[in-house]
mmJSON file of the N, C-alpha and C atoms, coordinates in Angstrom:
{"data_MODEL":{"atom_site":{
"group_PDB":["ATOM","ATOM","ATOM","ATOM","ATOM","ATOM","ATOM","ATOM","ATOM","ATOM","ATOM","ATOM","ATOM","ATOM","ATOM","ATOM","ATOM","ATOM","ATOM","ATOM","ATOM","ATOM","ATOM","ATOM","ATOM","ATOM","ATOM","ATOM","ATOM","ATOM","ATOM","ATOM","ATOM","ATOM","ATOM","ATOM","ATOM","ATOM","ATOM","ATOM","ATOM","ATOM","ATOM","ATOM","ATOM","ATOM","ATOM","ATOM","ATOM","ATOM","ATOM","ATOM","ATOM","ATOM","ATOM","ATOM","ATOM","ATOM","ATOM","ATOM","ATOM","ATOM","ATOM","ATOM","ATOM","ATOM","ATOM","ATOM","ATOM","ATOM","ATOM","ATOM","ATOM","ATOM","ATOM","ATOM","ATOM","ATOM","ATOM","ATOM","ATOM","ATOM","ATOM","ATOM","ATOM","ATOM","ATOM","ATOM","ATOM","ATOM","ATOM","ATOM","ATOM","ATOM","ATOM","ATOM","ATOM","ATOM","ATOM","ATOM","ATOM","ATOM","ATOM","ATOM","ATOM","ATOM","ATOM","ATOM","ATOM","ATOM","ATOM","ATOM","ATOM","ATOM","ATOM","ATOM","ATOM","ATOM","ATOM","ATOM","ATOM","ATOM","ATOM","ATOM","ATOM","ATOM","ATOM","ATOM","ATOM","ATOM","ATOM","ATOM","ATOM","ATOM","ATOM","ATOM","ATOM","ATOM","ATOM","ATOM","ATOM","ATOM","ATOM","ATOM","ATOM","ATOM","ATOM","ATOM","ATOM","ATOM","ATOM","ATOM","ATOM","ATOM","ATOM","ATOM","ATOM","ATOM","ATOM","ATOM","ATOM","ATOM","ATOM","ATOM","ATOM","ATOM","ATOM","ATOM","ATOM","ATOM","ATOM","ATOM","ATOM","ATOM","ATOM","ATOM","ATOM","ATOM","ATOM","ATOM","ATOM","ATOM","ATOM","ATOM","ATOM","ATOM","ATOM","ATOM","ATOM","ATOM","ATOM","ATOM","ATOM","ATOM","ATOM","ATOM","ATOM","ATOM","ATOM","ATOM","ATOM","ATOM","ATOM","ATOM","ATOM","ATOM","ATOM","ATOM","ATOM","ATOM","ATOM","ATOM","ATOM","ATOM","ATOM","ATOM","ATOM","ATOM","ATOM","ATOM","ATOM","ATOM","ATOM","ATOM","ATOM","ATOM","ATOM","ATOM","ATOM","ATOM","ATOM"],
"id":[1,2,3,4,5,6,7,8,9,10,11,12,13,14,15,16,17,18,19,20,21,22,23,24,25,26,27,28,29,30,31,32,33,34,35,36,37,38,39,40,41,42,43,44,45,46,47,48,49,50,51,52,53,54,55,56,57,58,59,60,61,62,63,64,65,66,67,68,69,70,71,72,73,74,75,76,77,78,79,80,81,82,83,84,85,86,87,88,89,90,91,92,93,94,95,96,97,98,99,100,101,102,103,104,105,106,107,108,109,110,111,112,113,114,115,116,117,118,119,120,121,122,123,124,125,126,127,128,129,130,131,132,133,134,135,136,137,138,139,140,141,142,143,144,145,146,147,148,149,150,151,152,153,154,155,156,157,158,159,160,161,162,163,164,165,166,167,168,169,170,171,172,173,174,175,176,177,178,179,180,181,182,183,184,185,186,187,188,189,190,191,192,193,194,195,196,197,198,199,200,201,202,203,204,205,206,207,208,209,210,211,212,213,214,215,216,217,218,219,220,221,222,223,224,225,226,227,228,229,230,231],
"type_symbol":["N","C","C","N","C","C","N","C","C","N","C","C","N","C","C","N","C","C","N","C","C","N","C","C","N","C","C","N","C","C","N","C","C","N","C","C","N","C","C","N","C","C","N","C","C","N","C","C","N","C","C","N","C","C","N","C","C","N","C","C","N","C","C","N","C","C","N","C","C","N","C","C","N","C","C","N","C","C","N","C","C","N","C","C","N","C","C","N","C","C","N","C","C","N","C","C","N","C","C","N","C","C","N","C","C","N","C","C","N","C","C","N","C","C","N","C","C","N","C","C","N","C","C","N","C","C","N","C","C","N","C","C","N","C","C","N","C","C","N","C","C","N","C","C","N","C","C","N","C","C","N","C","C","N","C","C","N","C","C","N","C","C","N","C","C","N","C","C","N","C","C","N","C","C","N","C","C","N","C","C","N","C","C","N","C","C","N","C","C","N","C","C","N","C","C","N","C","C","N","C","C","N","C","C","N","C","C","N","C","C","N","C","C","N","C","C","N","C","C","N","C","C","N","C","C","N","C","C","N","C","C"],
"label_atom_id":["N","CA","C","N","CA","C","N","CA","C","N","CA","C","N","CA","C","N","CA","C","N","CA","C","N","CA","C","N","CA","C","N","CA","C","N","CA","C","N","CA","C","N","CA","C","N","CA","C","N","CA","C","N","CA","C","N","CA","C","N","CA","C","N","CA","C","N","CA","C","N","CA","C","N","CA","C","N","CA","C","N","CA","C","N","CA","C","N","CA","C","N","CA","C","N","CA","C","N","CA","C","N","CA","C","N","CA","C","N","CA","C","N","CA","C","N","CA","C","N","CA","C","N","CA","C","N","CA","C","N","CA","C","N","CA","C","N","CA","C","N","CA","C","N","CA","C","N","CA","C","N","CA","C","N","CA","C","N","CA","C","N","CA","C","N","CA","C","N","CA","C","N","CA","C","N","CA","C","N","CA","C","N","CA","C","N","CA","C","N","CA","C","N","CA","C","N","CA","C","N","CA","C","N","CA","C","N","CA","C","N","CA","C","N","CA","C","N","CA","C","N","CA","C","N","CA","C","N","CA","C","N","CA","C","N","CA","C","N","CA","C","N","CA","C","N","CA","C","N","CA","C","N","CA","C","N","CA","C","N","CA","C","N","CA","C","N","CA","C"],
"label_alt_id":[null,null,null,null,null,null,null,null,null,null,null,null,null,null,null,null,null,null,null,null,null,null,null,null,null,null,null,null,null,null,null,null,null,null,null,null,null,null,null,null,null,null,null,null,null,null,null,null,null,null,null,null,null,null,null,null,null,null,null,null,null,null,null,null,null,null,null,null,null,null,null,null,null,null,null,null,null,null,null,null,null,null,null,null,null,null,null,null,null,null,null,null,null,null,null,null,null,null,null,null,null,null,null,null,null,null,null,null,null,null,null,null,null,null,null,null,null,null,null,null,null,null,null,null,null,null,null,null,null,null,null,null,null,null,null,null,null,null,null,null,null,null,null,null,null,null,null,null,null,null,null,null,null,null,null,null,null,null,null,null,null,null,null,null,null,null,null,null,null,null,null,null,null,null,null,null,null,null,null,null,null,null,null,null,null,null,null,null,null,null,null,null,null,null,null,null,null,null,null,null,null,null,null,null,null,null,null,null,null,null,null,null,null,null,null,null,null,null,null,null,null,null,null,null,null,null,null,null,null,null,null],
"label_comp_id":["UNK","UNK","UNK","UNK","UNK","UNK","UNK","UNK","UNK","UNK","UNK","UNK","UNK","UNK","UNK","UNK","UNK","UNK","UNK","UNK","UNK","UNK","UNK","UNK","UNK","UNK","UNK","UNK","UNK","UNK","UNK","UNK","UNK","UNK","UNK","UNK","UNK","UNK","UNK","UNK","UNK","UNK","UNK","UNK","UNK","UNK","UNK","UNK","UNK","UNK","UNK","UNK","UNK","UNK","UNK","UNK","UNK","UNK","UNK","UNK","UNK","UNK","UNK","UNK","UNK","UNK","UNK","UNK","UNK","UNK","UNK","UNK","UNK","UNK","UNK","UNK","UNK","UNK","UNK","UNK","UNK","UNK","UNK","UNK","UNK","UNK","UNK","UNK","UNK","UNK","UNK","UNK","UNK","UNK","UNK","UNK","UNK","UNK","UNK","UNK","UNK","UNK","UNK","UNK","UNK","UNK","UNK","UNK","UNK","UNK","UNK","UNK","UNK","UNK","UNK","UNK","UNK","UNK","UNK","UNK","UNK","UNK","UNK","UNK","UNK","UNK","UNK","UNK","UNK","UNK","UNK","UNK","UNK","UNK","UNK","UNK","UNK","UNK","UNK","UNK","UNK","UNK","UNK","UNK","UNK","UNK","UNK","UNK","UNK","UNK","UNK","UNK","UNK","UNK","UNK","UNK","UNK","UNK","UNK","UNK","UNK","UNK","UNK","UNK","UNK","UNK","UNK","UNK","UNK","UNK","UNK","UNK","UNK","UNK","UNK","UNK","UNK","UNK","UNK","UNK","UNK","UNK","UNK","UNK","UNK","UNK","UNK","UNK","UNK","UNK","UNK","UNK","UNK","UNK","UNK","UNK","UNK","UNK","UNK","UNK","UNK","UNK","UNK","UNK","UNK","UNK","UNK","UNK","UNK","UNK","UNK","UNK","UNK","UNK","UNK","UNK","UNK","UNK","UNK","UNK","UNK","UNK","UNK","UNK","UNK","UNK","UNK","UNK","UNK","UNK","UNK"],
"label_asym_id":["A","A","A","A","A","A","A","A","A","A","A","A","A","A","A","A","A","A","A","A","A","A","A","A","A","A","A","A","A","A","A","A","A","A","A","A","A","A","A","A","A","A","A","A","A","A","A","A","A","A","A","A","A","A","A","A","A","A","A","A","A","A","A","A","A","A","A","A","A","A","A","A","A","A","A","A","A","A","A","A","A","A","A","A","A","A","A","A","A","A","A","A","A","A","A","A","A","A","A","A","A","A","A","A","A","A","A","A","A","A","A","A","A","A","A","A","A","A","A","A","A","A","A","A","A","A","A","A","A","A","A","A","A","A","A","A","A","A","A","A","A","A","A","A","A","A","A","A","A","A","A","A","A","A","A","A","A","A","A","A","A","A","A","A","A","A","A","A","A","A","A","A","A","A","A","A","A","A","A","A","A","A","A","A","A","A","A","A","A","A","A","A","A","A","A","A","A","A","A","A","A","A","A","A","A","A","A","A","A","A","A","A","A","A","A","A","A","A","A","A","A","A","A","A","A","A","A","A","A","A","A"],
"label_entity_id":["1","1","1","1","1","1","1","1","1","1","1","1","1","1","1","1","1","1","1","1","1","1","1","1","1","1","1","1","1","1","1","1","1","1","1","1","1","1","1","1","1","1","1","1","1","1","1","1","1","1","1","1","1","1","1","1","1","1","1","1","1","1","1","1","1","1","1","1","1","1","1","1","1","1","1","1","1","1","1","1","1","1","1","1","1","1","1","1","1","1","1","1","1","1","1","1","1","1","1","1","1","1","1","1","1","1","1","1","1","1","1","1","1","1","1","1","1","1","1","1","1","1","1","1","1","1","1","1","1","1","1","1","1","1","1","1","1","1","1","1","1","1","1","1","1","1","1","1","1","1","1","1","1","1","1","1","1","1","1","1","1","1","1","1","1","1","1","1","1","1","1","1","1","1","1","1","1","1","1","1","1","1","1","1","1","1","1","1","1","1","1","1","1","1","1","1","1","1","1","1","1","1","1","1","1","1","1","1","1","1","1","1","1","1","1","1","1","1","1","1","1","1","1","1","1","1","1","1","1","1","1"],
"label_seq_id":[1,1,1,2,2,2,3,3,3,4,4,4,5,5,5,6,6,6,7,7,7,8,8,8,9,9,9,10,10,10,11,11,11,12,12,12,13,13,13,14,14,14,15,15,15,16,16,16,17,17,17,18,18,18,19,19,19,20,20,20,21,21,21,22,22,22,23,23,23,24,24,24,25,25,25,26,26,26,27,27,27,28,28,28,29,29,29,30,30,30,31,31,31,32,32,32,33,33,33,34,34,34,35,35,35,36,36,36,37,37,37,38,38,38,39,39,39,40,40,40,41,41,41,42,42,42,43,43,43,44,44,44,45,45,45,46,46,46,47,47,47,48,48,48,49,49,49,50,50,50,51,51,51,52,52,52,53,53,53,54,54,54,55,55,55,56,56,56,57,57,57,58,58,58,59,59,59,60,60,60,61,61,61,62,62,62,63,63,63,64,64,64,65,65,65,66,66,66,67,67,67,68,68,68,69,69,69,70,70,70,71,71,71,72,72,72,73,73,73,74,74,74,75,75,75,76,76,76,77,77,77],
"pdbx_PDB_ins_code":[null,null,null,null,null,null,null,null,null,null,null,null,null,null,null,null,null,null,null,null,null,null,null,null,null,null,null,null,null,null,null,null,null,null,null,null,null,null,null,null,null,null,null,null,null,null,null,null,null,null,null,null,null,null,null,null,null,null,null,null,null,null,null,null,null,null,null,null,null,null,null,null,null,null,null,null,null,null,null,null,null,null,null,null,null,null,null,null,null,null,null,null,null,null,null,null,null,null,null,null,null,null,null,null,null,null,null,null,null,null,null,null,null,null,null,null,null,null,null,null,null,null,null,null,null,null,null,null,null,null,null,null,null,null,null,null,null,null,null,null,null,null,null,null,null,null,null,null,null,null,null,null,null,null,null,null,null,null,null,null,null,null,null,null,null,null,null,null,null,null,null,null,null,null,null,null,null,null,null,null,null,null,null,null,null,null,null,null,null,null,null,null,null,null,null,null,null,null,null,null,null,null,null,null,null,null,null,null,null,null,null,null,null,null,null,null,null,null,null,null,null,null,null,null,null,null,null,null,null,null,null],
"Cartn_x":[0.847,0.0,0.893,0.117,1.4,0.851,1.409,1.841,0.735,0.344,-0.032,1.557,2.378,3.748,4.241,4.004,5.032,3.883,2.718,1.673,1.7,2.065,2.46,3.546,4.578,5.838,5.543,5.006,5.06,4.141,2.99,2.303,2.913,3.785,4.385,5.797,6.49,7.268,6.917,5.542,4.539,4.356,3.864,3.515,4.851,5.952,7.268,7.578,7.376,7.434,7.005,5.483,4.745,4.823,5.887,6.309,7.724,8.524,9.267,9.346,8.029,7.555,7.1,6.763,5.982,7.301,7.863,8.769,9.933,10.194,11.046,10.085,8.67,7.945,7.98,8.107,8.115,8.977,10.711,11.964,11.688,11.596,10.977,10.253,9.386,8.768,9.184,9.953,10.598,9.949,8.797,7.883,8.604,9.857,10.555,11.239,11.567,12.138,13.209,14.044,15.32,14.223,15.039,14.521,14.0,15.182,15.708,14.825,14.536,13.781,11.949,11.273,10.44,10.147,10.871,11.317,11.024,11.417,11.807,10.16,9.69,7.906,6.923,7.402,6.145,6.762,7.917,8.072,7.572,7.426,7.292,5.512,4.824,3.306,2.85,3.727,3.405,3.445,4.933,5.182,3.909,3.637,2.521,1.081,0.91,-0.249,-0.388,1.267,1.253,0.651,1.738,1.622,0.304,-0.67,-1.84,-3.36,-2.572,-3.594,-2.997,-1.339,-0.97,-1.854,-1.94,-2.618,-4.291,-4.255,-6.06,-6.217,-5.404,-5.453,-5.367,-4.425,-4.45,-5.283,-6.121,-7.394,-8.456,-8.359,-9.515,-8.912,-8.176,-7.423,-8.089,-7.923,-8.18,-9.4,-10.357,-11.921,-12.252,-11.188,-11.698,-12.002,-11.597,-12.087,-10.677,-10.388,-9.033,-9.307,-10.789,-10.703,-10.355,-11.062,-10.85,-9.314,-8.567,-7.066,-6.152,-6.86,-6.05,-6.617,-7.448,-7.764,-6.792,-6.75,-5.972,-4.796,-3.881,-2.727,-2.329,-2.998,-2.661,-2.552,-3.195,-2.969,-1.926,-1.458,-0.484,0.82,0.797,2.15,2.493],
"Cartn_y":[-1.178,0.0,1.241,2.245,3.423,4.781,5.118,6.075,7.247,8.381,9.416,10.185,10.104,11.322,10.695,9.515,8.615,9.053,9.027,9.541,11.13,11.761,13.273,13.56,12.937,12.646,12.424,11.206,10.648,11.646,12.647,13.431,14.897,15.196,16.33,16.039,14.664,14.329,14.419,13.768,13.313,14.821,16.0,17.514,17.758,17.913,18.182,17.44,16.198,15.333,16.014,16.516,16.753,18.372,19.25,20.83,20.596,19.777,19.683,19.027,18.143,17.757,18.816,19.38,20.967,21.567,22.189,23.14,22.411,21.547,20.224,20.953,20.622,21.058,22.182,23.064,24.973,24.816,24.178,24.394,23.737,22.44,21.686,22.685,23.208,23.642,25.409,25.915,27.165,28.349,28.033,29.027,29.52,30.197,30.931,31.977,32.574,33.65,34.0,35.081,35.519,35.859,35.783,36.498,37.878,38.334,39.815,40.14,39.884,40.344,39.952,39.135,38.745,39.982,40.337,41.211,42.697,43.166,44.036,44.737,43.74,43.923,44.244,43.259,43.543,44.634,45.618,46.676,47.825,47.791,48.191,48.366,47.305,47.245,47.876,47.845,48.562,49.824,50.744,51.798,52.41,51.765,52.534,52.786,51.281,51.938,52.439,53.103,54.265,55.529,55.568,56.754,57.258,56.09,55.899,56.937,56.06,55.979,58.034,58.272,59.918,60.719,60.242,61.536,61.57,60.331,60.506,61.311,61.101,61.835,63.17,63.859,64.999,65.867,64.724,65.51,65.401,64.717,64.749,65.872,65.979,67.635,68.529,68.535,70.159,70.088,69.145,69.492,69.636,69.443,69.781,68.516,67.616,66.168,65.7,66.718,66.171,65.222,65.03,63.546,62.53,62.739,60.893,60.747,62.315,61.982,61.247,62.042,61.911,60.413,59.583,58.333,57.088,57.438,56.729,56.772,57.735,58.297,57.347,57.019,56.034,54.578,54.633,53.292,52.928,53.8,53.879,53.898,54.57,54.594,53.458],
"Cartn_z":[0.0,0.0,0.0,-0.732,-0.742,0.038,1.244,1.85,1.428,1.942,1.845,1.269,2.163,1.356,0.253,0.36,-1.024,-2.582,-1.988,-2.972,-3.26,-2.466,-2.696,-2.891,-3.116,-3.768,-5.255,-5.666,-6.916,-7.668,-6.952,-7.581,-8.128,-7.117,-7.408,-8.354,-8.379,-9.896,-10.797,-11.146,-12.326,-13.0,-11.956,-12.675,-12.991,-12.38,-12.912,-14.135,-14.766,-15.685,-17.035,-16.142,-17.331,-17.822,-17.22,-17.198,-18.181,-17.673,-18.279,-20.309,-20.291,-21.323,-21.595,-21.474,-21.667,-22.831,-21.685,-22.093,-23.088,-23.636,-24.344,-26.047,-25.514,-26.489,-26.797,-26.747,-26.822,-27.395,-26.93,-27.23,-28.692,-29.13,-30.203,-31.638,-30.874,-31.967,-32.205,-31.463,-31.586,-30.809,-29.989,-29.09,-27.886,-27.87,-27.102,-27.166,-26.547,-26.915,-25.616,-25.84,-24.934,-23.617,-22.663,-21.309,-21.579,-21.872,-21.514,-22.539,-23.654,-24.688,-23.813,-23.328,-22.609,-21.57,-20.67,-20.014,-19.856,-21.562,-22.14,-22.916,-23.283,-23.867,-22.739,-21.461,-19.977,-19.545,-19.592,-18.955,-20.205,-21.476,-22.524,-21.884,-21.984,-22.351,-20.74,-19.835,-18.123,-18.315,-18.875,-19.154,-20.141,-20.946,-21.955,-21.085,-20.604,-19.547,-18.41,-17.979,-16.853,-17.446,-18.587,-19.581,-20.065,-20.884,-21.212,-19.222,-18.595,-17.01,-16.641,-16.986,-16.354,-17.36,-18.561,-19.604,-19.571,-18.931,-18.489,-17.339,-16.532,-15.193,-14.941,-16.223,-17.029,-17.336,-18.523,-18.805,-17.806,-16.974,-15.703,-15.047,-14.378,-13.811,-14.477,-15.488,-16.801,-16.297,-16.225,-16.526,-15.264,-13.94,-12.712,-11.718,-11.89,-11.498,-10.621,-9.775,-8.96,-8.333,-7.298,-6.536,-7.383,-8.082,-8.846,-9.356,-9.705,-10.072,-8.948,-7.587,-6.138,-5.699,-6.326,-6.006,-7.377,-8.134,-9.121,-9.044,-8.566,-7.924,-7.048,-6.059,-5.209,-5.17,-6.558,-7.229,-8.309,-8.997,-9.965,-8.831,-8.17,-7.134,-6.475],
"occupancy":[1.0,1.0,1.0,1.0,1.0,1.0,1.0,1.0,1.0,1.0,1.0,1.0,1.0,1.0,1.0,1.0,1.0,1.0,1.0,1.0,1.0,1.0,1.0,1.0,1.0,1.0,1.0,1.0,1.0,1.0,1.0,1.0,1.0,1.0,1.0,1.0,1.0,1.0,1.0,1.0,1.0,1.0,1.0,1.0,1.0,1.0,1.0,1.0,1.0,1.0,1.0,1.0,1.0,1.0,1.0,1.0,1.0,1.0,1.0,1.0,1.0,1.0,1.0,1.0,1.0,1.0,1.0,1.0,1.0,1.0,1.0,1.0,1.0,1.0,1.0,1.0,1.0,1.0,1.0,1.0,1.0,1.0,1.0,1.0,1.0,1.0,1.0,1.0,1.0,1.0,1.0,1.0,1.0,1.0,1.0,1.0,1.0,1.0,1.0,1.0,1.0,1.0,1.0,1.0,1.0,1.0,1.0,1.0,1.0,1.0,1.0,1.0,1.0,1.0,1.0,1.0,1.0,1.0,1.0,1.0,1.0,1.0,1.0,1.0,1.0,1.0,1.0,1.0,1.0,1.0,1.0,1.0,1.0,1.0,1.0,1.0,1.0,1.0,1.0,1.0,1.0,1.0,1.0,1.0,1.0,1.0,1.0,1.0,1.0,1.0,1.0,1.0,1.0,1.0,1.0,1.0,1.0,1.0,1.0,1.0,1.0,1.0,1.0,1.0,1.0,1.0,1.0,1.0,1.0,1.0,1.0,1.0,1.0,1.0,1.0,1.0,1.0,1.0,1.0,1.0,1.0,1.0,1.0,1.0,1.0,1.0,1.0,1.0,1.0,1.0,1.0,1.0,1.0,1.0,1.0,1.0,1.0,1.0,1.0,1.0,1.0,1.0,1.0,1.0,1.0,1.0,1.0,1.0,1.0,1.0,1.0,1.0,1.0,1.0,1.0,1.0,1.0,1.0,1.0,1.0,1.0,1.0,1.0,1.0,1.0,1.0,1.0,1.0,1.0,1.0,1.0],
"B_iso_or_equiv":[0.0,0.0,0.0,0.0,0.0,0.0,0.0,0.0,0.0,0.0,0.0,0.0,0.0,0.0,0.0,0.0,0.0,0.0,0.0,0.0,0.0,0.0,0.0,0.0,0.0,0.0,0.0,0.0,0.0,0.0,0.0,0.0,0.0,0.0,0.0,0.0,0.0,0.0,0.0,0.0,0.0,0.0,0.0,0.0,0.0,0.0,0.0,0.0,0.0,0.0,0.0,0.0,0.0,0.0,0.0,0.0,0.0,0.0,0.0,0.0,0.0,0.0,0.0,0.0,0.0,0.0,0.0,0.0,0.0,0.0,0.0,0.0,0.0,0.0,0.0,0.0,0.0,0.0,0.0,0.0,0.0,0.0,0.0,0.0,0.0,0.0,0.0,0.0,0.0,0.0,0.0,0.0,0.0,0.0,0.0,0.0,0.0,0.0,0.0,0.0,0.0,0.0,0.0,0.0,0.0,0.0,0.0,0.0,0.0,0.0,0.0,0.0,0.0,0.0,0.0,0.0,0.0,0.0,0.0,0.0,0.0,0.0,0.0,0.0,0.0,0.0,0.0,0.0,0.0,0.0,0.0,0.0,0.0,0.0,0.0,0.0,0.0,0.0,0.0,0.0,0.0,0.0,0.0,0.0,0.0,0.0,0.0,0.0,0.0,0.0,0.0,0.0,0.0,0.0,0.0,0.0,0.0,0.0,0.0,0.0,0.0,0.0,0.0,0.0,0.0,0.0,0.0,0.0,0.0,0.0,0.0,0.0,0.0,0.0,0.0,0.0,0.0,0.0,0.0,0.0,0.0,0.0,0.0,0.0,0.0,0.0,0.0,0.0,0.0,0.0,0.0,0.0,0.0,0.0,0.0,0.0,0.0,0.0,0.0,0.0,0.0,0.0,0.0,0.0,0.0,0.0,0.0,0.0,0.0,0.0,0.0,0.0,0.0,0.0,0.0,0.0,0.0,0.0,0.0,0.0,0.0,0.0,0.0,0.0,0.0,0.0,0.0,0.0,0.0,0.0,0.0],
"pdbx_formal_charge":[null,null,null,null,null,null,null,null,null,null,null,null,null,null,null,null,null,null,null,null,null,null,null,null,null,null,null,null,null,null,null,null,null,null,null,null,null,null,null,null,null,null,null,null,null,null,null,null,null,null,null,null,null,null,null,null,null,null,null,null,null,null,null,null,null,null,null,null,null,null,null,null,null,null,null,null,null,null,null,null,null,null,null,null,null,null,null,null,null,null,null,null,null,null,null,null,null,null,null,null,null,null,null,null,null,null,null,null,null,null,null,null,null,null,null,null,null,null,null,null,null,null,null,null,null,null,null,null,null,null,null,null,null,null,null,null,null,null,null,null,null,null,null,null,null,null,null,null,null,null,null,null,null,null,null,null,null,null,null,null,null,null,null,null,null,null,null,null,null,null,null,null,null,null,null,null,null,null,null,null,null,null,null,null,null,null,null,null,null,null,null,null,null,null,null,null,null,null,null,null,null,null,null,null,null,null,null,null,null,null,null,null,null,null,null,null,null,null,null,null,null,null,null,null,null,null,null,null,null,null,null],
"auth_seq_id":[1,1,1,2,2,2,3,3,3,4,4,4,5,5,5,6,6,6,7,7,7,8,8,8,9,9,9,10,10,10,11,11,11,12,12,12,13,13,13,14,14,14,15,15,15,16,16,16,17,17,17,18,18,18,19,19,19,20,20,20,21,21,21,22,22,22,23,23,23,24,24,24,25,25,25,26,26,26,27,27,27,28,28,28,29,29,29,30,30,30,31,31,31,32,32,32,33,33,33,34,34,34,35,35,35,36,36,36,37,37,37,38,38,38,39,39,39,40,40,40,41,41,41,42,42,42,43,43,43,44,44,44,45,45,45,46,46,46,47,47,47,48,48,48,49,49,49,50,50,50,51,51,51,52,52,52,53,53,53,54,54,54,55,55,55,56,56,56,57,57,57,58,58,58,59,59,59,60,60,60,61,61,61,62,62,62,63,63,63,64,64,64,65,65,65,66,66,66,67,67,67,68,68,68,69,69,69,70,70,70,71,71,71,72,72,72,73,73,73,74,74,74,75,75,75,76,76,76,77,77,77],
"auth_comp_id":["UNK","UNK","UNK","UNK","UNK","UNK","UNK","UNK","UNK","UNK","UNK","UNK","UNK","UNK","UNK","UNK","UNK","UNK","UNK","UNK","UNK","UNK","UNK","UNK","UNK","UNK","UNK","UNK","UNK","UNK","UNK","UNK","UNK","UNK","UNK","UNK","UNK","UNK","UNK","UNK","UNK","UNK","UNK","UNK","UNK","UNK","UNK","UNK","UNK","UNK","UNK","UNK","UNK","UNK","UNK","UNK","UNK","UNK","UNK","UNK","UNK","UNK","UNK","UNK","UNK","UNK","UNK","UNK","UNK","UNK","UNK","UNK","UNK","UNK","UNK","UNK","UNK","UNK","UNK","UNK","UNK","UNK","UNK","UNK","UNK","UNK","UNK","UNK","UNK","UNK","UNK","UNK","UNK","UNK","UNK","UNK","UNK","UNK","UNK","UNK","UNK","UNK","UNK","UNK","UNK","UNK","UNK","UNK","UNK","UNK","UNK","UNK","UNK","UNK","UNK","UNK","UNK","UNK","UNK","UNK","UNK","UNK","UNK","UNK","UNK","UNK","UNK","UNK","UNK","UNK","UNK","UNK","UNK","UNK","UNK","UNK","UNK","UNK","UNK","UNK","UNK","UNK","UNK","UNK","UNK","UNK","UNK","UNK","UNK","UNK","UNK","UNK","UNK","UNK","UNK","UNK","UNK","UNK","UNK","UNK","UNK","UNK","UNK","UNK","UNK","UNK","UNK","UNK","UNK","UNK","UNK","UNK","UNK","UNK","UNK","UNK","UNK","UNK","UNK","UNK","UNK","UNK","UNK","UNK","UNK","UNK","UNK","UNK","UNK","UNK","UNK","UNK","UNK","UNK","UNK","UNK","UNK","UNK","UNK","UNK","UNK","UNK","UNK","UNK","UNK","UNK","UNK","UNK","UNK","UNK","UNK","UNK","UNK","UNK","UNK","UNK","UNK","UNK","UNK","UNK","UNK","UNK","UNK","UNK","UNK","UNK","UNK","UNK","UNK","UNK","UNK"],
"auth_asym_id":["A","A","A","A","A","A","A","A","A","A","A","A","A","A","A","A","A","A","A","A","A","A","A","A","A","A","A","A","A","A","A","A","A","A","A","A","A","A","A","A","A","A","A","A","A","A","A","A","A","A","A","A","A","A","A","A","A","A","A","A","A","A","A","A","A","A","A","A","A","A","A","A","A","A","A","A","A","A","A","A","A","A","A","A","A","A","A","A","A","A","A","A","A","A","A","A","A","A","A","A","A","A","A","A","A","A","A","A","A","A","A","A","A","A","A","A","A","A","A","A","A","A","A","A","A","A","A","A","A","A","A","A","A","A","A","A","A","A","A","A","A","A","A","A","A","A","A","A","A","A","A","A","A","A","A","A","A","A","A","A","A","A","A","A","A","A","A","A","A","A","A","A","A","A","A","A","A","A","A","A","A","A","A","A","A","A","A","A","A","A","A","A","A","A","A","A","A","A","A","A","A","A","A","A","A","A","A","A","A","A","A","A","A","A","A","A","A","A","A","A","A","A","A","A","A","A","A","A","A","A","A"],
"auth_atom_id":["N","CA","C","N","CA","C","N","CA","C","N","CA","C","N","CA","C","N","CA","C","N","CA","C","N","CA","C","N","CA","C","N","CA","C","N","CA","C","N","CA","C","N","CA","C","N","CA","C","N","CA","C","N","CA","C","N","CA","C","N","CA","C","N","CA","C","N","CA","C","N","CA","C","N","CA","C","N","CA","C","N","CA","C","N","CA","C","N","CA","C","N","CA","C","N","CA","C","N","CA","C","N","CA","C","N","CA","C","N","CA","C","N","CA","C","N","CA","C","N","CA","C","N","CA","C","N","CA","C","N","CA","C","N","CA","C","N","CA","C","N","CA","C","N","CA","C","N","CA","C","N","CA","C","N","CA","C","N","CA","C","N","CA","C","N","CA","C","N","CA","C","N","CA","C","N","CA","C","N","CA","C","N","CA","C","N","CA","C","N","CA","C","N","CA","C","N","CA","C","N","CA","C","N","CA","C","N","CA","C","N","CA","C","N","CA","C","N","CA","C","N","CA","C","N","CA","C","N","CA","C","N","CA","C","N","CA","C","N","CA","C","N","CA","C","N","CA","C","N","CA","C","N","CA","C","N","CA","C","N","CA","C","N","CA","C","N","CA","C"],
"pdbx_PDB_model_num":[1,1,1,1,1,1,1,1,1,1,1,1,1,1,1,1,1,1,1,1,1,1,1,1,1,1,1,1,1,1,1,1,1,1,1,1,1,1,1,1,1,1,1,1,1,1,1,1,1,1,1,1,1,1,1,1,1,1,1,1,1,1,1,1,1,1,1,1,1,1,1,1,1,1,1,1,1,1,1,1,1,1,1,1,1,1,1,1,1,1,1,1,1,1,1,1,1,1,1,1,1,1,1,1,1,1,1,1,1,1,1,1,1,1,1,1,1,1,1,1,1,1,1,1,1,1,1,1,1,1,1,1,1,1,1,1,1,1,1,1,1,1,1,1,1,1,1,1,1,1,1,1,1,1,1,1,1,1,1,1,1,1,1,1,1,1,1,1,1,1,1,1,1,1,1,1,1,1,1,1,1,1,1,1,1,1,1,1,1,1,1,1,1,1,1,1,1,1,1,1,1,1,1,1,1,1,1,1,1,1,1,1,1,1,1,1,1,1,1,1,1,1,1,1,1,1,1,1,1,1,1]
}}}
């Protein structure tokens, strides 16, 4: 009979088995890319929607709508 840990052992190899088959596959079929380049796009697509979230906050200022700037503010920070 097998164990409760020996069974949570062999379960948590089996997902590693099947991550590593994973990623064998990605490498295989060419679905990867550099880190740093990976990296380089999520600080890219963050930066645009700081930028995107300050120029809204902007035109809410102009039209007089400071609470809601001074509430988004605290979330961007």
């Amino acid at each position: 009979m097998l164990g409760l840990q020996d069974y949570y052992q062999m379960k948590s190899e089996l997902e590693l088995l099947r991550n590593l088959a994973e990623a064998e596959d990605d490498v295989r079929e060419e679905r990867v890319a550099p880190m740093q380049e990976s990296f380089d796009e999520i600080r890219a697509a963050l930066m645009a929607r700081k930028r995107g979230l300050l120029l809204l906050m902007r035109s809410w200022m102009e039209e007089g709508n400071i609470e809601i700037c001074c509430e988004m503010s605290e979330n961007i920070i």
